[in-house]
C-alpha positions in Angstrom: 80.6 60.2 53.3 81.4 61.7 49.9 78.1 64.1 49.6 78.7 65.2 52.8 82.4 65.4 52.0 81.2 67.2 48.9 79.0 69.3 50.7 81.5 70.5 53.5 84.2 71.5 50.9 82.6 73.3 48.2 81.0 75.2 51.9 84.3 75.8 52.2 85.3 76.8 48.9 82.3 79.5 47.8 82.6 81.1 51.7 86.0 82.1 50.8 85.1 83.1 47.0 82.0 85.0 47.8 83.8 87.0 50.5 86.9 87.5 48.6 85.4 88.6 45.6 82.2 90.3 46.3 80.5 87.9 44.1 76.8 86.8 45.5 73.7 88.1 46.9 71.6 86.7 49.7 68.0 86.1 48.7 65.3 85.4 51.5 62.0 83.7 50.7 59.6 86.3 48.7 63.4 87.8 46.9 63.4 84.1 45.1 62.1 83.3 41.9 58.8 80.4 42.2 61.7 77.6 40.8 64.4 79.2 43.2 62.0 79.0 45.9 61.2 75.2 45.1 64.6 74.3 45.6 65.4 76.3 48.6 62.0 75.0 50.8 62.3 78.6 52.7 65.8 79.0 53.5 67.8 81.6 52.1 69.7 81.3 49.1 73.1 82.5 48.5 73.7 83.5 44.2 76.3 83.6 42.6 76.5 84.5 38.9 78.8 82.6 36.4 79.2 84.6 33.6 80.6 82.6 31.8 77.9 80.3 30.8 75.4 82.7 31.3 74.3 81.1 34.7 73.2 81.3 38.6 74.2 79.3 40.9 72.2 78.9 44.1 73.0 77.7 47.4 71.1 77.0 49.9 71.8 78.4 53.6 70.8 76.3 56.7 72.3 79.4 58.7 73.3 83.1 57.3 76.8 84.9 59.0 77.2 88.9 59.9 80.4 87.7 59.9 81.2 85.5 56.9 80.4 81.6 57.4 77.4 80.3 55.7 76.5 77.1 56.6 75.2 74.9 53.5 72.0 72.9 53.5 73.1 71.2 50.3 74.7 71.2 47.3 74.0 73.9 44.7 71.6 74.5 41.8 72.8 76.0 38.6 69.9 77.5 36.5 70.8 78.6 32.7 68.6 80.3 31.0 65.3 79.2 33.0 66.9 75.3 32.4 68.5 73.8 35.6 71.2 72.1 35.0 73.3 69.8 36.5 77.2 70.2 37.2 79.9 68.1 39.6 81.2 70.1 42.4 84.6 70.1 40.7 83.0 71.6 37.8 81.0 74.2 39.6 84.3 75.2 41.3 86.5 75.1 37.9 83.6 77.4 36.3 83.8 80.1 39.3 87.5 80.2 39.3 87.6 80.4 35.9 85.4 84.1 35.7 88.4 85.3 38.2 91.3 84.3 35.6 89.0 85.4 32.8 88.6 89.0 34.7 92.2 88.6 35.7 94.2 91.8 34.6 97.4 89.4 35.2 97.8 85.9 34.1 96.1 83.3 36.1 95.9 79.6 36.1 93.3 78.1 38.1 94.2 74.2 37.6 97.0 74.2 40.6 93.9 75.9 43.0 91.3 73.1 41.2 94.1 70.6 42.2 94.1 71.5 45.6 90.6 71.8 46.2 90.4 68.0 45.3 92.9 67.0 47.1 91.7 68.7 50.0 88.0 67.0 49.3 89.2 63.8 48.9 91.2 64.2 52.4 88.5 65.4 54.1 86.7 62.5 53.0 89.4 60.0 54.3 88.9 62.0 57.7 85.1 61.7 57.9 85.4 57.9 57.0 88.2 57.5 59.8 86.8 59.7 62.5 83.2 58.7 62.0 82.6 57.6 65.3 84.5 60.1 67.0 82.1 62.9 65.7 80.2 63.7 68.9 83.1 63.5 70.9 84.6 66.6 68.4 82.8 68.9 70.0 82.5 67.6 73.3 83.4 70.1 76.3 86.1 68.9 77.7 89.3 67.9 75.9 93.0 67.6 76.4 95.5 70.1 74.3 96.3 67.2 72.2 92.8 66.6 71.7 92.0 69.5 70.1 94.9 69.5 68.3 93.5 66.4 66.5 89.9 67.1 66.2 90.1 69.8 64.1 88.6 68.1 60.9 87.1 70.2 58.7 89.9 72.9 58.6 89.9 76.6 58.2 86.4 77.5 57.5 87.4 80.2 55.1 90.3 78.8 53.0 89.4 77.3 49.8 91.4 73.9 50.1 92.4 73.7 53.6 93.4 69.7 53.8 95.8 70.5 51.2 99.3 68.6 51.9 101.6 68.3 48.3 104.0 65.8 48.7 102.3 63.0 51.1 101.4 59.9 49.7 99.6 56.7 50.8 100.8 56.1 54.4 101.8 59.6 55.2 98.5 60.5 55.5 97.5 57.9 58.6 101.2 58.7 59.8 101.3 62.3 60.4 98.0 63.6 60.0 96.1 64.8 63.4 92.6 64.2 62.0 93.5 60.3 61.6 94.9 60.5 65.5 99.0 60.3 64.1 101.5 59.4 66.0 105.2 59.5 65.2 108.5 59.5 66.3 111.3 61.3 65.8 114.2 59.8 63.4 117.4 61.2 64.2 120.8 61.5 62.3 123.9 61.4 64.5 126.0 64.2 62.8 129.5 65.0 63.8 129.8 68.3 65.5 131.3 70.4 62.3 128.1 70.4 60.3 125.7 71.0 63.6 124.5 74.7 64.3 122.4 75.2 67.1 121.0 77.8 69.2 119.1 78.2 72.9 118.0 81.1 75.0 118.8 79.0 78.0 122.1 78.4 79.6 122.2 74.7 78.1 122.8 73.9 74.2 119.9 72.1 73.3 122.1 68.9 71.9 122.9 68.0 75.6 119.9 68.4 76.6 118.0 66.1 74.0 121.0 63.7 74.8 120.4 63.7 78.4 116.3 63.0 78.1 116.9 60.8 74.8 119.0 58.2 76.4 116.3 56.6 78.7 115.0 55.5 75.0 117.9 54.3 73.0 119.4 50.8 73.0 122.6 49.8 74.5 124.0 49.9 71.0 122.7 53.2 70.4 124.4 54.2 74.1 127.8 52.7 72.8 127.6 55.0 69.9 127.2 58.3 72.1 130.5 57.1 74.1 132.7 56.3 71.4 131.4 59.8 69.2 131.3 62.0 71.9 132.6 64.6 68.9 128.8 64.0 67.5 125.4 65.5 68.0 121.8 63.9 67.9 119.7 65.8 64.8 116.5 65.3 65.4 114.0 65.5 61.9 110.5 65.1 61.2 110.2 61.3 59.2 109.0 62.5 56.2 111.5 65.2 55.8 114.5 62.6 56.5 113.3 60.5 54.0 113.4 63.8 51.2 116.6 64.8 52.8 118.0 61.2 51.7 118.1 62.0 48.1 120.2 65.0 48.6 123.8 65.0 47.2 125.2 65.7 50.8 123.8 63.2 52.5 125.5 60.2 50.9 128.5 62.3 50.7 128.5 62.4 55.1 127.2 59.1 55.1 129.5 57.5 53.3 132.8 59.5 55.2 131.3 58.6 58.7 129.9 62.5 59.1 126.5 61.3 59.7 125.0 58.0 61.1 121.4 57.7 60.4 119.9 56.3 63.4 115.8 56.0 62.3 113.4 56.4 64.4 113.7 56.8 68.1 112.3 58.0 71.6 109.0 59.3 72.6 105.8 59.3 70.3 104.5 62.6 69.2 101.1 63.4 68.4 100.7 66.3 64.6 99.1 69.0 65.5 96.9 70.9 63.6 99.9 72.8 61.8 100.9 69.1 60.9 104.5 69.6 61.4 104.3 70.4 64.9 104.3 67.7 67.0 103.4 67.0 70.6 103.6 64.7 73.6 102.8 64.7 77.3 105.7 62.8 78.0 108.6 64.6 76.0 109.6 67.7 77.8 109.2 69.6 74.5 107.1 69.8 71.4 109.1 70.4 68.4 108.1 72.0 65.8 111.1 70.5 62.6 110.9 71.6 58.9 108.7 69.7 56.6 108.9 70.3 52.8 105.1 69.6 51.8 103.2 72.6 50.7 100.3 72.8 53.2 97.3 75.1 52.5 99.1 78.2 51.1 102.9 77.5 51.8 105.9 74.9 52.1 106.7 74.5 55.7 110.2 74.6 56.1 111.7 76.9 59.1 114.1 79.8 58.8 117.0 81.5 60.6 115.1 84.4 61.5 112.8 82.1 63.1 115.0 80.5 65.5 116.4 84.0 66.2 112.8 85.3 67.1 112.2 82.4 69.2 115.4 82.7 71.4 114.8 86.2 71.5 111.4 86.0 72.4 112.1 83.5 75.0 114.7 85.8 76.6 112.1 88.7 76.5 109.4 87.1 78.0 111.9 85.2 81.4 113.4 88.8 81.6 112.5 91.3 84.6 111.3 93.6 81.9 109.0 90.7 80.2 107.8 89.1 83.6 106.9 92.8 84.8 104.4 92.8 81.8 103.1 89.3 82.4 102.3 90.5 86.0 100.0 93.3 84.3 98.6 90.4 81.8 97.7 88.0 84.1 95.9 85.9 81.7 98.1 86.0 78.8 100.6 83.9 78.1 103.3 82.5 75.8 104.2 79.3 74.2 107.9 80.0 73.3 110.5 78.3 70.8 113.4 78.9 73.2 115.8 76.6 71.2 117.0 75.0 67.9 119.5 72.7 65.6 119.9 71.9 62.4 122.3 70.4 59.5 125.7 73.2 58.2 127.2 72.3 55.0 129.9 74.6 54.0 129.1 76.8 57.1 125.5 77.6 55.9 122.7 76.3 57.4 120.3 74.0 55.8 116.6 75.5 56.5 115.0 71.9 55.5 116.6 70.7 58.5 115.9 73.1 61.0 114.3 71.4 63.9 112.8 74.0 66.4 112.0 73.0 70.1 109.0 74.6 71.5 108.0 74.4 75.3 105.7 72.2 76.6 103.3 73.5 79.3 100.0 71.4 79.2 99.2 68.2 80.7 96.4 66.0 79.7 94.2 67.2 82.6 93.9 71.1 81.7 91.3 72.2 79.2 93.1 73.6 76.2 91.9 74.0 73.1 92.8 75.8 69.9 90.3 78.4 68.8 89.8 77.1 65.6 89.1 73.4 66.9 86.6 75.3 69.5 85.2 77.3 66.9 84.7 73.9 64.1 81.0 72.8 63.3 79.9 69.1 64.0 80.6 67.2 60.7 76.7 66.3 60.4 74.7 68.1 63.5 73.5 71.4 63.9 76.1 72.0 66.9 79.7 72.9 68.0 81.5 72.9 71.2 79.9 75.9 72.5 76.4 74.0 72.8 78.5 71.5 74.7 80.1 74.4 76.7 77.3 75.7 77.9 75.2 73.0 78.6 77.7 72.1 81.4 78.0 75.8 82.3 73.9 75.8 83.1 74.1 72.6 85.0 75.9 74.5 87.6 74.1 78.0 86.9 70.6 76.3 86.5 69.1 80.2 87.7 70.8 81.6 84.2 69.3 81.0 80.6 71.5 79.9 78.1 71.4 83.3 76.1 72.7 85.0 79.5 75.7 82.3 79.9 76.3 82.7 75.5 76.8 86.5 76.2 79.1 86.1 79.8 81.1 83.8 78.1 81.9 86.3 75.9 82.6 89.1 77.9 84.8 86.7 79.9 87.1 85.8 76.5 87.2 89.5 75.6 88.6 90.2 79.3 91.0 87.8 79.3 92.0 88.6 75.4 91.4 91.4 74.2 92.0 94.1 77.0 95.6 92.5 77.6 96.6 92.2 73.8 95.7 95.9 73.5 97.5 96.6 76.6 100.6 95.0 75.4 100.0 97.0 72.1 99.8 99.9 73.0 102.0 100.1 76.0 104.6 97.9 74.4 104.4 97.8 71.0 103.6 93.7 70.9 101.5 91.6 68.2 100.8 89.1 67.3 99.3 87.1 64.2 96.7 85.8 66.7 94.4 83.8 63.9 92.5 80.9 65.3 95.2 78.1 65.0 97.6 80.3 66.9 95.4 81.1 69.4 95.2 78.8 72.4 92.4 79.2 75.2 92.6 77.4 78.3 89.2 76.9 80.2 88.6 76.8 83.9 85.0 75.8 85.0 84.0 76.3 81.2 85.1 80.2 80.8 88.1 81.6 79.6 90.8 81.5 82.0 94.1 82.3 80.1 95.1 83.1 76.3 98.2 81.1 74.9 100.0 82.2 72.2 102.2 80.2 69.8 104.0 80.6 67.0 106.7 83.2 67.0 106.6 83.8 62.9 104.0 85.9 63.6 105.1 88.2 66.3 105.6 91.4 65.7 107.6 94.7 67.6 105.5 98.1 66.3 108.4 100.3 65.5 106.6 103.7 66.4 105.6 102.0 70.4 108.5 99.1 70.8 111.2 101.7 71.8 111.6 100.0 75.2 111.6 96.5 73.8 114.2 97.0 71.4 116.3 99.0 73.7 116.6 95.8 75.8 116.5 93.9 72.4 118.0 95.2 69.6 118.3 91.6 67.6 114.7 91.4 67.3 114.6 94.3 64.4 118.7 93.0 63.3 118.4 89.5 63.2 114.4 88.3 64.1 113.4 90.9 61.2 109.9 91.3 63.6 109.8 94.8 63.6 107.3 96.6 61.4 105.8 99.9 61.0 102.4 100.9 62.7 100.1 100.9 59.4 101.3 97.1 58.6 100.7 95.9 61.8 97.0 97.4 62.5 96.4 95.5 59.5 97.7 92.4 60.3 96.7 92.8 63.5 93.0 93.8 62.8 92.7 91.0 60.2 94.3 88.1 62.4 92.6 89.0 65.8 89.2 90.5 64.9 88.5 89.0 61.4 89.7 85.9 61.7 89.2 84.8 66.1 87.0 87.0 67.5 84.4 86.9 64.1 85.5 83.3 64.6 84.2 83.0 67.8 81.3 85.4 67.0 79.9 82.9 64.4 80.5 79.5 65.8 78.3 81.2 69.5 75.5 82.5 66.7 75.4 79.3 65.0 74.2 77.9 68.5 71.1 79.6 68.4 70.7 81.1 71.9 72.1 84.7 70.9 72.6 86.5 67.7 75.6 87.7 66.1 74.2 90.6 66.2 74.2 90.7 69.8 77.6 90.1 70.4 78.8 92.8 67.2 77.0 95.1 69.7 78.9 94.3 72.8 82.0 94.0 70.7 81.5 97.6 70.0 80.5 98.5 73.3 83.9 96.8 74.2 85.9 98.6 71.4 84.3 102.4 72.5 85.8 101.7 76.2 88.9 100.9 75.2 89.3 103.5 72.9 88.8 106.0 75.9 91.6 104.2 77.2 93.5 104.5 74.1 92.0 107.7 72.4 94.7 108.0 69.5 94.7 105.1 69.0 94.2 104.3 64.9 94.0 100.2 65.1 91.1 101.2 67.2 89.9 104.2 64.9 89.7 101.8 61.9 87.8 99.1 63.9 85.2 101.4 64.7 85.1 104.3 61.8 86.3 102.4 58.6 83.2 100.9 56.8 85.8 98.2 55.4 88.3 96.1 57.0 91.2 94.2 55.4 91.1 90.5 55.0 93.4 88.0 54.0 92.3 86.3 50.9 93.3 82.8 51.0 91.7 81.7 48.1 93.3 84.9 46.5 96.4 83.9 47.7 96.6 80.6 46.6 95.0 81.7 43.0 98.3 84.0 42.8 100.6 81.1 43.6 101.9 83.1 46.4 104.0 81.7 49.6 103.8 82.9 52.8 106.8 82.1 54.3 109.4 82.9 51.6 107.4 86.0 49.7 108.8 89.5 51.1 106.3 90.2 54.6 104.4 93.2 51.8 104.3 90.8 49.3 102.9 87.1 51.4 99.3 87.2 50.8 96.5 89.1 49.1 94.4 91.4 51.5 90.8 92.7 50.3 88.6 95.6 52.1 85.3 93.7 53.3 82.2 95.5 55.4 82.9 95.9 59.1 80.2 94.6 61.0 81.9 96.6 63.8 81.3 99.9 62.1 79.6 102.8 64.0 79.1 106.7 63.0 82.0 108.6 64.9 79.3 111.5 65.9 77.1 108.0 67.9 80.0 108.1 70.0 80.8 109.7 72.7 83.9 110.5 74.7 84.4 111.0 78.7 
């Protein structure tokens, strides 16, 4: 498992450097030099200089992206000076890093990213080991949401370390990682009613309510304990964060004056999902989604109060008249909410490590629900990904269609149910939403898109120049959610998130099946795109889809180079964004208006 492990992350890291940086040609066959083309038996080869050392490296493609992700044959060869040489893939990505923070107008330091990207590697490796046997069933058809959840394996194909977690060690990797099928419970404090805040959207405060549906699981002691301190409230915390919570001052100061009781672990058993700290289960009537202070991929995941505001607010919106008028338009959208959360006050200020957020629970093991990202993710060592799967069992039942024919109505069919609502919604409403591949949920009836699910209120946003009616009914969401943002911010955010990251997604992982090109669907994309923009003809997300020759991309590797985090950084300030080739780009005299 460690070459392919190898293999797989350093695919992961030079996708995200060469599109980042600009850094690398394709070379086809009769482009290659006669040793280049001894090493690459006829496949393409991707080059990347390293200056450095005076040196190209070389890697060989088993399949070339429109749309961003190579697939790697093998490892790379490094030729200096006419010599090939031979260098570890943690030396190859040290060298390539190292040309950034040598070019670097601003001091770098690449040995935290180098860090990472080994970490990440040697996870990934731990997951191939463990899931070994489970690899066909990865991108089987038909899975449950928790499922997919936990089969996501390799990660986010474009981020340069993405198995990543700072701060577990031994255990906590089995415990509360989805890609080694973890399962947890919750451990709970029992915290006097002074240092509780809370919050719900609905009628109830969410403490009774987890009391009511808790007790079926505690002991009798446990019961005794909820009579006699009827004055104190069940905190509910991920494990791992209530063990780093325990070396706080505070805590043994509430322990040891009978503020807090520390219960352990108790009630149902929750699944990680692939954010990690989210965590599922059929049988509790919520997922919960509780702060966790390990830095995962780009940023330490630890919830904050505009957070829980958003997600009441949200909520609220969405089970008004005025939001369930514009679900009836968007039939095949819907949302995943976070109507409700608690966490630890000391000294009247809430503690953000111990914000546990409750999020609804809507699937059952039955429906087919699957994250894009999961749908999107490569077998770990075949040529194949759920859509071969998919539409094998679409062209049992459509035996009169080629595959090529159900590839492309497939398509058509997500871009219905997804994209004409989410433009709806933006345009009549003002909504986004950071709709990137893990956020995006796509439930499957028959094997086609039926509905789009979207989760994760961090990432919705109000435009403030079309959200006048929202924020008439809901002013909180631009006082105290801080989700409002102006039009130019959000067309990036948006174009990046839903066409760069899910839609390319999904573009690539069809292409990479073989039955129709990625050029193919760019041109029904576009076809798509022109129609809608007769719909919406001032429209400048749809403007710059179409007439900008670059569109902006998050650079993760960028990013995490810059030691930047997304959740604390100012919204301007989270990430690094670079202008890449649209493959969506058409001349605006080729089009033509009704």
């Amino acid at each position: 498992m460690q070459s392919l492990a190898n293999r797989l992350a350093i695919q992961h890291f030079v996708n995200a450097y060469t599109q980042e940086t600009g850094r690398g040609h394709l070379l086809n066959k009769s482009q290659q030099s006669p040793h280049q083309q001894a090493f690459s038996q006829g496949l393409t080869l991707l080059s990347v200089p390293i200056h450095s050392i005076q040196a190209q490296c070389d890697f060989p493609l088993s399949y070339v992206s429109r749309v961003g992700r190579h697939r790697l044959h093998a490892l790379p060869q490094i030729t200096i000076q006419g010599q090939i040489k031979t260098f570890s893939p943690v030396a190859i990505v040290g060298l390539l890093l190292e040309e950034l923070v040598f070019e670097s107008s601003i001091p770098l330091d690449a040995a935290s990213l180098v860090e990472k990207w080994i970490q990440s590697r040697d996870a990934l490796q731990q997951f191939l080991v463990q899931r070994e046997h489970d690899f066909d069933d990865l991108v089987k058809a038909g899975q449950s949401f928790i499922e997919t959840e936990q089969a996501l394996i390799l990660g986010h194909s474009m981020h340069p370390a993405p198995k990543s977690r700072t701060g577990f060690v031994h255990e906590d990797w089995l415990k509360f990682s989805p890609e080694h099928k973890g399962q947890t419970q919750l451990h709970y404090w029992f915290v006097h009613q002074d240092y509780i805040a809370e919050g719900s959207a609905t009628n109830e405060e969410i403490s009774e309510e987890l009391k009511t549906n808790l007790q079926w699981y505690l002991s009798e002691n446990d019961l005794n304990l909820l009579k006699t301190h009827t004055e104190y409230k069940l905190l509910p915390l991920h494990p791992w964060q209530a063990r780093y919570l325990q070396s706080k001052p505070w805590f043994e100061r509430l322990k040891q004056t009978g503020q807090l009781i520390d219960l352990g672990l108790r009630g149902w058993q929750f699944f990680p999902t692939t954010s990690i700290r989210t965590l599922a289960s059929f049988s509790a009537p919520w997922m919960v989604k509780p702060s966790l202070s390990v830095m995962i991929t780009n940023s330490i995941r630890v919830n904050l109060a505009k957070e829980c505001h958003r997600g009441e607010l949200t909520h609220r919106l969405w089970h008004s008249e005025y939001g369930q008028n514009i679900l009836k338009q968007c039939p095949s959208l819907n949302a995943v909410n976070d109507p409700a959360w608690m966490a630890l006050k000391i000294d009247d200020e809430v503690v953000n490590e111990s914000i546990c957020i409750f999020r609804d629970q809507p699937f059952h093991p039955q429906q087919q629900v699957t994250c894009i990202a999961s749908l999107c993710q490569d077998h770990p060592s075949k040529s194949l990904n759920r859509f071969n799967a998919l539409f094998a069992k679409i062209a049992k039942t459509h035996s009169d269609t080629d595959f090529s024919e159900i590839a492309l109505d497939w398509f058509k069919r997500f871009l219905e149910v997804s994209l004409q609502p989410l433009m709806y919604l933006y345009h009549r409403y003002g909504m986004a939403f950071e709709s990137h591949q893990q956020n995006v949920l796509l439930e499957m009836e028959n094997n086609f898109p039926k509905t789009l699910w979207l989760r994760d209120n961090q990432g919705f946003y109000y435009i403030e120049e079309f959200a006048t009616e929202i924020l008439k009914v809901l002013p909180e969401l631009k006082e105290k959610a801080f989700a409002v943002g102006p039009k130019d911010f959000v067309d990036e955010r948006f174009s990046y998130y839903f066409f760069g990251n899910t839609l390319f997604g999904i573009i690539n992982a069809i292409g990479a099946t073989g039955y129709i090109t990625e050029d193919e669907l760019l041109e029904h994309l576009k076809g798509f795109l022109q129609d809608l923009l007769q719909q919406y003809p001032e429209s400048t997300l749809l403007q710059g889809l179409l007439f900008n020759e670059t569109l902006p991309y998050k650079g993760n590797l960028l990013t995490r180079l810059h030691e930047l985090d997304e959740l604390i950084a100012p919204v301007e300030h989270q990430s690094v964004y670079v202008q890449l080739q649209n493959p969506l780009f058409v001349e605006q005299k080729d089009v033509s208006y009704a």
